[in-house]
C-alpha positions in Angstrom: 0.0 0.0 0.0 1.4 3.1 -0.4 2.3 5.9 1.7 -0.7 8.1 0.9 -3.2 5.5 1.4 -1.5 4.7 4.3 -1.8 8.3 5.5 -5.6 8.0 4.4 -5.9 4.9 7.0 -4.5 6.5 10.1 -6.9 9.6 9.4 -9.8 7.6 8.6 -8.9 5.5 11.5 -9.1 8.9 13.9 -12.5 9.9 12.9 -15.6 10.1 14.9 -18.1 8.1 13.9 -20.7 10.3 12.0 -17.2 12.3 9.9 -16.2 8.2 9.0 -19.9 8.0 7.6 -19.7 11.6 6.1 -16.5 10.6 4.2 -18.0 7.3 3.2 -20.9 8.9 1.6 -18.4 11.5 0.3 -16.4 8.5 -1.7 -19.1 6.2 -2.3 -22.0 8.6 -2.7 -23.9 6.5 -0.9 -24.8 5.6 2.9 -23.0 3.2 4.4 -24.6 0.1 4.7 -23.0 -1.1 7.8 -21.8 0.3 10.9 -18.4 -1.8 11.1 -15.0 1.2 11.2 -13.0 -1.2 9.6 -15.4 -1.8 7.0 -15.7 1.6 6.0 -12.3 2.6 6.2 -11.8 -0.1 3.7 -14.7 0.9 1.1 -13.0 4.2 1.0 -9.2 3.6 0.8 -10.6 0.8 -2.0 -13.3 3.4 -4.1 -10.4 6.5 -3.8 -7.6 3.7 -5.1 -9.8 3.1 -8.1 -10.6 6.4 -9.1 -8.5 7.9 -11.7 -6.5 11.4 -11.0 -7.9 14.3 -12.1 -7.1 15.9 -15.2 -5.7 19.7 -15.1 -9.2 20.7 -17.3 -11.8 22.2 -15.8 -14.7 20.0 -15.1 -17.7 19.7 -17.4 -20.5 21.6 -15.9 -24.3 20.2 -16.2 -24.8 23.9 -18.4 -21.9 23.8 -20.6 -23.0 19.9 -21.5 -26.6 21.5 -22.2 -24.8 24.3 -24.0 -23.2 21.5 -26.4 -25.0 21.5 -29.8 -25.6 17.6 -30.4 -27.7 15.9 -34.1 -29.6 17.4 -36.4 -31.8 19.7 -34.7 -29.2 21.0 -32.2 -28.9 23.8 -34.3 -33.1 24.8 -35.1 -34.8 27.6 -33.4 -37.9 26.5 -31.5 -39.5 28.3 -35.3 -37.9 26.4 -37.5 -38.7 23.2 -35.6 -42.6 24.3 -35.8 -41.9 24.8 -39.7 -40.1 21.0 -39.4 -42.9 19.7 -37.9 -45.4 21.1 -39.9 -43.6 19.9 -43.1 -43.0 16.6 -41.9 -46.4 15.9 -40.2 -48.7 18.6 -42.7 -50.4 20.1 -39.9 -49.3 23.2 -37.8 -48.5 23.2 -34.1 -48.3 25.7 -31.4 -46.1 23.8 -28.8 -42.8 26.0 -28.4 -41.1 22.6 -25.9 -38.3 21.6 -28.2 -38.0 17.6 -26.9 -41.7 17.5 -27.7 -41.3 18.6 -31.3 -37.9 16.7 -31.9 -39.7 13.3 -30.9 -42.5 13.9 -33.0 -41.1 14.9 -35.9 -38.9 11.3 -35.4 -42.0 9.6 -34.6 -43.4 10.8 -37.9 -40.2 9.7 -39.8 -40.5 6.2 -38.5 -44.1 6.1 -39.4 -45.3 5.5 -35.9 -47.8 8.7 -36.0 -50.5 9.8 -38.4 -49.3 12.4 -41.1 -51.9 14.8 -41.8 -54.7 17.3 -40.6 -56.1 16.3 -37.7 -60.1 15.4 -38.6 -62.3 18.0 -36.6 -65.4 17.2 -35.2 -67.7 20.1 -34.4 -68.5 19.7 -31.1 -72.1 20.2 -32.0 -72.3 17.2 -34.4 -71.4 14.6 -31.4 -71.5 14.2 -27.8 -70.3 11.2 -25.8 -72.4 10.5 -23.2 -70.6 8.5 -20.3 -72.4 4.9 -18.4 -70.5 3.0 -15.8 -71.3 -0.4 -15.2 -70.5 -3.1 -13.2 -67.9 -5.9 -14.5 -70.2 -8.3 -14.2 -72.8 -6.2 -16.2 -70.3 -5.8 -18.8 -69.7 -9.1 -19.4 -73.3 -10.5 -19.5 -73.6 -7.4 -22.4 -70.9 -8.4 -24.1 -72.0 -12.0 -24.2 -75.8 -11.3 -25.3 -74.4 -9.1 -28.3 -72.0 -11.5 -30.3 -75.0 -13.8 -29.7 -77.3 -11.8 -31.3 -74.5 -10.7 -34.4 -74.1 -6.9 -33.5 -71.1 -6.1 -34.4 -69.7 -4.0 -31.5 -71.2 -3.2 -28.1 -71.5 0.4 -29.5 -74.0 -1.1 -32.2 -75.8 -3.2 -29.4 -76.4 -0.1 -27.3 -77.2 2.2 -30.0 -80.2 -0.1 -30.9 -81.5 -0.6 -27.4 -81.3 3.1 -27.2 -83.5 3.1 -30.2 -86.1 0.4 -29.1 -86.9 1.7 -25.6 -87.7 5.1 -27.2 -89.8 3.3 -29.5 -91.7 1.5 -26.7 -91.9 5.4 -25.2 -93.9 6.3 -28.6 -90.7 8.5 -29.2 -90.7 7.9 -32.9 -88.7 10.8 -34.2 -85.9 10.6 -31.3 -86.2 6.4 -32.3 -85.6 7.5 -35.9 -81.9 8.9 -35.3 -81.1 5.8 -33.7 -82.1 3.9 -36.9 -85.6 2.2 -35.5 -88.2 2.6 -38.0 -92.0 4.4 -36.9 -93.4 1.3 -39.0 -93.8 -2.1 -37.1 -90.9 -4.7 -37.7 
């Protein structure tokens, strides 16, 4: 061992208890996991042995790796990647958040979004109307309409809709469910 580490022992060694545990974490950058002096002043002589000596050049802050252009959008203005996106996915956006648009405008690339105008549905035209049920519920539904050939549960509900208000005598709301006012 040499003299340094050496050194490193016999101050370790002189410690209290909590400044051994504050070095430790120091070293490891971690708690320790056991209480044992010896052990600890062997995790740090071992974890400072292995670590390389530092270089003479200044450290690499967390800003000046952000400040590092990096690909092919490192050097677009949060504009130019709205006109990217818009070319690439031929519809406009308004988000200005610069990992949003350089992940969509990939996903769009690798074909794993839809390319086009969004289709707008006036919210006048449509309305979905929510209904909870019970599991149980939902399966016996689901069961009595693939026995009876609808084709979804949509379909199934739609034309229950549609019979109860024909049993009401409400023909014309029955009509926009696709129930004929003429017996069946």
């Amino acid at each position: 061992m040499s003299k340094n580490l050496e050194a490193l022992r016999t101050q370790l060694t002189a410690l209290s208890a909590a400044d051994l545990r504050e070095r430790f974490r120091a070293a490891t950058g971690e708690r320790p996991k056991s209480p044992n002096r010896a052990y600890q002043i062997r995790v740090i002589i071992e974890t400072l042995a292995k670590k390389k000596p530092r270089s003479k050049a200044a450290p690499v802050t967390a800003e000046a790796a952000a400040d590092k252009p990096r690909g092919r959008f490192a050097h677009l203005s949060i504009h130019e990647l709205q006109g990217m996106y818009e070319s690439t996915l031929g519809r406009p956006t308004s988000s200005n958040h610069r990992a949003y648009l350089i992940w969509k405008i990939r996903e769009a690339e690798a074909g794993r979004v839809k390319i086009g105008p969004r289709a707008h549905i006036d919210p006048g035209e449509k309305q979905v109307l929510p209904l909870t049920l019970a599991l149980p519920t939902v399966e016996s539904l689901d069961k009595a309409w693939k026995q009876h050939g609808f084709k979804s549960r949509t379909a199934f509900l739609r034309a229950a809709i549609g019979d109860k208000l024909k049993a009401l005598g409400e023909d014309e709301a029955a009509a926009r469910f696709g129930v004929g006012s003429e017996e069946e």
